[in-house]
C-alpha positions, -999 to 999 in steps of 0.1 A, spaced: 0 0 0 13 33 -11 20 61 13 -7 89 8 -12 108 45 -44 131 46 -24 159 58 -3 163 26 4 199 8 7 194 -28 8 222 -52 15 222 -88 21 255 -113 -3 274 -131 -17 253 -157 -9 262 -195 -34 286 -207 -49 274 -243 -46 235 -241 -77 236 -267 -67 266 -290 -92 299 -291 -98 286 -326 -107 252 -317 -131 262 -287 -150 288 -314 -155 263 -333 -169 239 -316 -193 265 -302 -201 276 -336 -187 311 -327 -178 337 -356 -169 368 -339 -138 380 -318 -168 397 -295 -165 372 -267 -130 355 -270 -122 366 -235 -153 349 -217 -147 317 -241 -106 313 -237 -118 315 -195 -145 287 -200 -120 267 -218 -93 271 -191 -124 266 -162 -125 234 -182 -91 227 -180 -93 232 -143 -120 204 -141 -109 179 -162 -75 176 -140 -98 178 -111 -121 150 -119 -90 130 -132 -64 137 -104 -43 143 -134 -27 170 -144 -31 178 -185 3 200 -190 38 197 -178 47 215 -146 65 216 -114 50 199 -83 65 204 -49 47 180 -20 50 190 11 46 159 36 48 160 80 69 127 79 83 101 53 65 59 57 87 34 71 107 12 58 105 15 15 74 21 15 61 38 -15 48 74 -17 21 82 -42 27 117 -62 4 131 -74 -4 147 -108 2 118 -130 30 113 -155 59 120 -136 86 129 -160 111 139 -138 122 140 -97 138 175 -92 148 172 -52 136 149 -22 143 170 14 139 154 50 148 179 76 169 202 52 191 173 42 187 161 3 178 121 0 188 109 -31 178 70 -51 144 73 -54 126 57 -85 93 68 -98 73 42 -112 33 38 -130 14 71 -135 -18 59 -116 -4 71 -97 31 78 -101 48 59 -72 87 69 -57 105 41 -39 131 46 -20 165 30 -28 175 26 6 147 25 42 134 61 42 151 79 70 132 91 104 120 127 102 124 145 132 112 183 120 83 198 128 53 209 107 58 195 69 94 192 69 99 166 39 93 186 5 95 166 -31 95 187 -58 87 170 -93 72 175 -130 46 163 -132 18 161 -163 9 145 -196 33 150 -225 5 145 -250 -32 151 -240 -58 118 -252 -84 132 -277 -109 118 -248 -96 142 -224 -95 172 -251 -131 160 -264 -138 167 -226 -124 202 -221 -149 210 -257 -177 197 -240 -176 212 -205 -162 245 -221 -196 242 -242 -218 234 -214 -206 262 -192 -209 287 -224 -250 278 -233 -255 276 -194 -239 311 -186 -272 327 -177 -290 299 -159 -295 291 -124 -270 269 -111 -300 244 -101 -308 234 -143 -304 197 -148 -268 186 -157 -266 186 -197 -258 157 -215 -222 171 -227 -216 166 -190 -225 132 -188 -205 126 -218 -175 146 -203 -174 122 -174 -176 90 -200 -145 106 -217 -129 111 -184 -133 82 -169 -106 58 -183 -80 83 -173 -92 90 -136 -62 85 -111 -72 64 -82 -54 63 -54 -32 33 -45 -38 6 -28 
């Protein structure tokens, strides 16, 4: 079972802006005029957002830093998460730099410990792993699904936020689905 405490800080960098072009997202709204590029590049970001929400996967490359308040005994495993981990920047216990860890699988992304995982004596968070984390290429599923919510959210702009949930959402969370992260086990 892979280590995954409650407590954990994880924060990963501002996600790229424009994963589905302008161009794209105007199209599949069957937009024509610049007049309301602004409000339609923020739906397709808010999209963004939820798509790496509902997938616990992160759809552009960026740094991660977890922030942990101790390390799992033994080689125990620690789940990362984000996804694709493409590369481990820095592990720190207690200010000092452990080095040998392996990242392995992307559902999540695992590091193992060359060596027992030392005792952590600090107080608050003091073990910080920093990381890229992200997809190199984005699924046409997961795209498809940052079209459909961006769609949703722009017919829906004026309603109440009780309306029944549209059927590009339920289709959304088909496309999603076979790229959820779940955590370890």
């Amino acid at each position: 079972m892979a280590y995954r405490p409650y407590d954990r800080i994880w924060r990963a960098g501002d996600a790229a802006s424009g994963l589905v072009s302008l161009d794209t997202l105007k199209a599949h709204l069957r937009v024509t005029s610049d007049d309301e590029n602004e409000i339609i590049t923020s739906y397709g970001d808010a999209a963004v957002l939820h798509v790496e929400a509902h997938t616990q996967r992160l759809l552009s490359q960026r740094s991660c830093t977890l922030s942990l308040p101790n390390l799992p005994v033994g080689k125990r495993p620690i789940e990362l998460p984000g996804g694709d981990v493409a590369s481990l920047t820095s592990v720190f216990a207690d200010g000092v730099e452990i080095t040998g860890g392996t990242v392995i699988g992307s559902s999540p992304a695992l590091l193992i410990p060359s060596d027992d995982w030392p005792a952590v004596t600090g107080d608050g968070y003091p073990v910080t792993i920093t990381y890229i984390a992200g997809l190199a290429v984005v699924p046409a599923g997961l795209k498809h699904a940052v079209l459909l919510i961006a769609g949703e959210l722009y017919e829906r702009r004026s309603e109440g936020v009780d309306g029944p949930i549209g059927r590009a959402m339920v289709s959304a969370e088909y496309l999603m689905a076979p790229h959820r992260i779940r955590p370890a086990t």
